[in-house]
C-alpha positions as CSV (number, residue, x, y, z in Angstrom):
1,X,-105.1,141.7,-198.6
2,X,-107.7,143.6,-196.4
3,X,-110.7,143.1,-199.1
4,X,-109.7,139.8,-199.0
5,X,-110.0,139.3,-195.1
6,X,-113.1,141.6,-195.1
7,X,-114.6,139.5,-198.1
8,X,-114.2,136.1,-196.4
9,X,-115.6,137.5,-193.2
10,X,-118.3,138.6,-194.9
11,X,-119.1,135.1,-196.8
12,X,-118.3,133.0,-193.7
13,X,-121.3,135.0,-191.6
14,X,-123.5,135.0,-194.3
15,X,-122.8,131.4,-193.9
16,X,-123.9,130.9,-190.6
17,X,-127.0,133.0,-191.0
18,X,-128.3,130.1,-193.1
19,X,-126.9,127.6,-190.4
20,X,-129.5,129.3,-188.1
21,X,-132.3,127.7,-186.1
22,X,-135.8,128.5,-187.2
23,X,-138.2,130.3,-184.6
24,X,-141.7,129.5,-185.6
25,X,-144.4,131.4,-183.4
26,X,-147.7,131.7,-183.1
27,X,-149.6,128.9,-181.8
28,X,-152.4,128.4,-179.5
29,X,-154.1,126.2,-177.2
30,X,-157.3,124.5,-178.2
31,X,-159.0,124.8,-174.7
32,X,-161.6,122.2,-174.9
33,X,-158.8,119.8,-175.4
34,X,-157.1,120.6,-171.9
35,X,-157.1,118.2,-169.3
36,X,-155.7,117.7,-165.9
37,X,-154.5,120.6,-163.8
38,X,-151.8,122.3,-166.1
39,X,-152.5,124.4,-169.2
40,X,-149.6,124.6,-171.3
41,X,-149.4,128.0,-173.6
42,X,-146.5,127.8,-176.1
43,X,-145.7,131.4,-177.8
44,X,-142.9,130.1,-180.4
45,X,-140.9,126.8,-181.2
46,X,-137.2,127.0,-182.6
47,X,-135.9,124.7,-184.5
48,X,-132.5,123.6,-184.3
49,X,-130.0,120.8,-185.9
50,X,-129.8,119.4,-182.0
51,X,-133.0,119.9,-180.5
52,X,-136.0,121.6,-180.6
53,X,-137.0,124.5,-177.9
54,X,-140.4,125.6,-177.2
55,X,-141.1,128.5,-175.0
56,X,-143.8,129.1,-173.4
57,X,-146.0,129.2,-170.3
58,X,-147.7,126.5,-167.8
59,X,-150.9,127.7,-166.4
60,X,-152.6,126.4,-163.1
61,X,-154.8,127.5,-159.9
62,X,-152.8,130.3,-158.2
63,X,-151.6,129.7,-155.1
64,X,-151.3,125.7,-155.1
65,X,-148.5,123.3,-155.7
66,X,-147.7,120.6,-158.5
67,X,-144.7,119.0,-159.8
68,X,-143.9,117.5,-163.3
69,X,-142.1,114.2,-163.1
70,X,-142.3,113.7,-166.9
71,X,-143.2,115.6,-169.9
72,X,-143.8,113.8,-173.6
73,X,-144.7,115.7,-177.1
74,X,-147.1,113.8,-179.1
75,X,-147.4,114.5,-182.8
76,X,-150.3,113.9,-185.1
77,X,-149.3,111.1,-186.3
78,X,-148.7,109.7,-182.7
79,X,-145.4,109.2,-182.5
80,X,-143.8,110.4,-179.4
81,X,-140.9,113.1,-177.4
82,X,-139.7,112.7,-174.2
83,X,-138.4,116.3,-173.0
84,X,-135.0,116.2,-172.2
85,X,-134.8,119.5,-169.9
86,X,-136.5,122.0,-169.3
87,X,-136.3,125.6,-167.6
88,X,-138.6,127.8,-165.2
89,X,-139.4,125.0,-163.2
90,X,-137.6,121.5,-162.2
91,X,-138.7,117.4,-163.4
92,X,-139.4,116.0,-159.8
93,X,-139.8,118.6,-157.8
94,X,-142.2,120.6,-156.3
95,X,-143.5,124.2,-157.6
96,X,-146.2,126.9,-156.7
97,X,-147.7,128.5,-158.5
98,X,-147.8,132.8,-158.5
99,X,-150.6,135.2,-158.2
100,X,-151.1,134.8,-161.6
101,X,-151.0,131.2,-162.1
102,X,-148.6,131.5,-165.2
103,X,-144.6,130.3,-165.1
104,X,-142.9,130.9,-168.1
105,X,-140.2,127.6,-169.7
106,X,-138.7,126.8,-172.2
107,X,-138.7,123.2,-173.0
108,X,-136.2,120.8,-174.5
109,X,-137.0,118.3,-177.2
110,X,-134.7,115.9,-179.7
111,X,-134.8,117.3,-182.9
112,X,-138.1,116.4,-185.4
113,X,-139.4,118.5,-188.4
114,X,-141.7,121.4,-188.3
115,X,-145.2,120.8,-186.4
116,X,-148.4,122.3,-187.4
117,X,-150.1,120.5,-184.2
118,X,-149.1,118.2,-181.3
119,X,-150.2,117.3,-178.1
120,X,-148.0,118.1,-175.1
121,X,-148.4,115.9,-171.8
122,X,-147.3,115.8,-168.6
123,X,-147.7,113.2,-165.7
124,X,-147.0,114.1,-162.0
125,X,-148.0,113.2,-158.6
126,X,-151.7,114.7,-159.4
127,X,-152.4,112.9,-162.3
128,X,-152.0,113.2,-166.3
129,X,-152.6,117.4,-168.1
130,X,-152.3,117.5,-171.6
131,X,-153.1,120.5,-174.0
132,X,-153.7,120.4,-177.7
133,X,-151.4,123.2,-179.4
134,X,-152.1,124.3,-182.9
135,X,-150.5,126.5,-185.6
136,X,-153.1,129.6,-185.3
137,X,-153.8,129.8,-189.2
């Protein structure tokens, strides 16, 4: 009865090892495709039956403020994401940024199929940014 228990524990989490979300990394930002006053670096994407999440960085002047009021993915073939949350910094509100002039976030989407290139943009207060991410090859 114990191999039995120990065999079914052992099929049920291989199971949910192949339920698991993809993390895809290394992408990067085609710089003369950058516009506005926020750079967006993304380091990996996962993808998950629910959402997608990107992580990553926005990139500014140091020592300034801006805010994101809305955020949209745009895919190759132009259709469109509207970010559903995000984390390191807060839709309608007010940030600075550090010495640095990085903040790290990770980014909410509704679920879509692997991307080897997209467009992510942001419209605040100060205007439209959008950066041109790529699958580095």
């Amino acid at each position: 009865m114990k191999k039995i228990c120990c065999l079914l524990i052992l099929v049920a989490s291989l199971g949910c090892g192949l339920l698991r979300a993809e993390k895809v990394s290394g992408f990067t930002t085609s710089k003369n495709e950058n516009s506005g006053f926020i750079t967006f670096r993304i380091e990996a994407i996962d993808y998950r039956p629910d959402l997608i999440r990107v992580y990553g960085s926005l990139v500014g002047r140091p020592h300034t403020a801006e805010r994101i009021d809305n955020l949209v993915l745009v895919t190759a073939d132009g259709r469109q994401f509207v970010a559903t949350d995000i984390e390191g910094v807060d839709f309608k509100r007010w940030f600075q940024w550090e010495d640095d002039g990085s903040i790290p976030v990770e980014i909410d989407f509704p679920p879509m199929k692997a991307l080897k290139s997209f467009t992510l943009k942001s419209s605040g207060p100060k205007g439209e940014s959008s950066s041109k991410i790529s699958k580095r090859r």
